[in-house]
C-alpha positions in Angstrom: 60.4 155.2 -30.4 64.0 155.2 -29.5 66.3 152.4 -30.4 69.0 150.9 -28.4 71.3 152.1 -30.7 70.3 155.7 -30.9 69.9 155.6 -26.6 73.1 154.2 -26.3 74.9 157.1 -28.3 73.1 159.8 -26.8 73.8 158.5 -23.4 77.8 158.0 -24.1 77.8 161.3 -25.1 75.7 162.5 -22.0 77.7 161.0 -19.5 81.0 162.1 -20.8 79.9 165.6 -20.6 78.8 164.9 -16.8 82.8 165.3 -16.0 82.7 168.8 -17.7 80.0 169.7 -15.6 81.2 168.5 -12.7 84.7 170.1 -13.2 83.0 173.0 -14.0 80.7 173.4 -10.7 83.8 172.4 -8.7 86.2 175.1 -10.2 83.0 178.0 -9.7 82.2 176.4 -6.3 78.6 176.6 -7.4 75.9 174.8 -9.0 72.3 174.8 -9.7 71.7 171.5 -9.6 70.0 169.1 -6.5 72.2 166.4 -5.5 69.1 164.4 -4.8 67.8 164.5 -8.3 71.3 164.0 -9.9 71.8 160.8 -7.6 68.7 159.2 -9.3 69.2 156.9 -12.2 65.5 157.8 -13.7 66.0 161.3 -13.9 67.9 162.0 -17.4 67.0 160.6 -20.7 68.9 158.2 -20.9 67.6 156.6 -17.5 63.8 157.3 -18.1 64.7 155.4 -21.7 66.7 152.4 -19.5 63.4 152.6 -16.8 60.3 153.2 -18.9 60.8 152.3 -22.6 63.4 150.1 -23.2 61.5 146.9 -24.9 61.5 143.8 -22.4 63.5 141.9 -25.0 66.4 144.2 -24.0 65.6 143.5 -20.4 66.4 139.6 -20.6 70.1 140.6 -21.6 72.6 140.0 -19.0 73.8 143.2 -20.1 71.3 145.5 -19.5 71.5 144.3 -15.8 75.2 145.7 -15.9 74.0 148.8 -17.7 71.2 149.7 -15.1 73.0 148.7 -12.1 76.7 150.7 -13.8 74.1 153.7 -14.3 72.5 154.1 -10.6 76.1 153.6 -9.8 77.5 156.5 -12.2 74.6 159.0 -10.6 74.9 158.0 -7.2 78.7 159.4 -7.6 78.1 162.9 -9.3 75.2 163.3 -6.8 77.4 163.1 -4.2 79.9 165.6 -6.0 77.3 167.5 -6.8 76.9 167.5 -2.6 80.6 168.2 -2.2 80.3 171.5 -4.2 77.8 172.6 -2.4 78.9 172.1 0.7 82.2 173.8 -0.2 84.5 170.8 -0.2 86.8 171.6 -3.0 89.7 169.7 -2.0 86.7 166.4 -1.3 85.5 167.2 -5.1 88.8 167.5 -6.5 89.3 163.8 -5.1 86.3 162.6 -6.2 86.9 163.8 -9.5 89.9 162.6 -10.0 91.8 159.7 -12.3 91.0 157.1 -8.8 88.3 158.8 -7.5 84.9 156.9 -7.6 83.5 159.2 -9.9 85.9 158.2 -12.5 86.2 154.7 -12.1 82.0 154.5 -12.4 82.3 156.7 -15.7 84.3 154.5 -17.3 82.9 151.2 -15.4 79.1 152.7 -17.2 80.6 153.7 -20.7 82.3 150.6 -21.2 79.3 148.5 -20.7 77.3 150.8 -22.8 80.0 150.5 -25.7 79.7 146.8 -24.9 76.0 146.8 -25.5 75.6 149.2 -28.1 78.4 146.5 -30.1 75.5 143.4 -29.2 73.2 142.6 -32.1 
């Protein structure tokens, strides 16, 4: 089984490399990935972790409500760049993905909560 611990740093580093993906589909124009599944929170590890294993003593912490909600949050932004690229909006992506865009302010909103958490005995 998975601790917090061990989730929590796997899923900081996941979700920084979501930027580098997402910069990287906006600069080709393409992407193999479906919006739909990206704008689910239950779809990578880290969120079938947060859904399906994480012990109900976790649950009771008034962080992990941050967490979950920061999370569907975070997706729910790089599924709609994810969109964008698709769709062939580069200057919308480029917007998104920028220091102000919501994409951005969710990252850092979702791995500052994590950081948070992962410091919580």
């Amino acid at each position: 089984m998975t601790t917090r611990a061990e989730a929590i740093d796997a899923a900081i580093l996941a979700h920084e490399r979501w930027k580098q993906w997402l910069e990287q589909a906006a600069e080709s124009g393409q992407t193999d990935l479906d919006p739909a599944v990206v704008g689910q929170d239950d779809q990578c590890t880290f969120g079938r972790w947060l859904h399906d294993e994480l012990p109900d003593a976790d649950r009771v912490n008034p962080i992990y409500e941050r967490v979950a909600l920061y999370h569907a949050s975070f997706h729910q932004a790089a599924g709609h760049i994810v969109a964008l690229v698709l769709q062939k909006e580069r200057i919308k992506v480029s917007v998104a993905l920028g220091l102000t865009g919501a994409f951005a302010k969710r990252s850092a909103l979702l791995l500052s909560v994590l950081r948070e958490w992962r410091a919580t005995p």
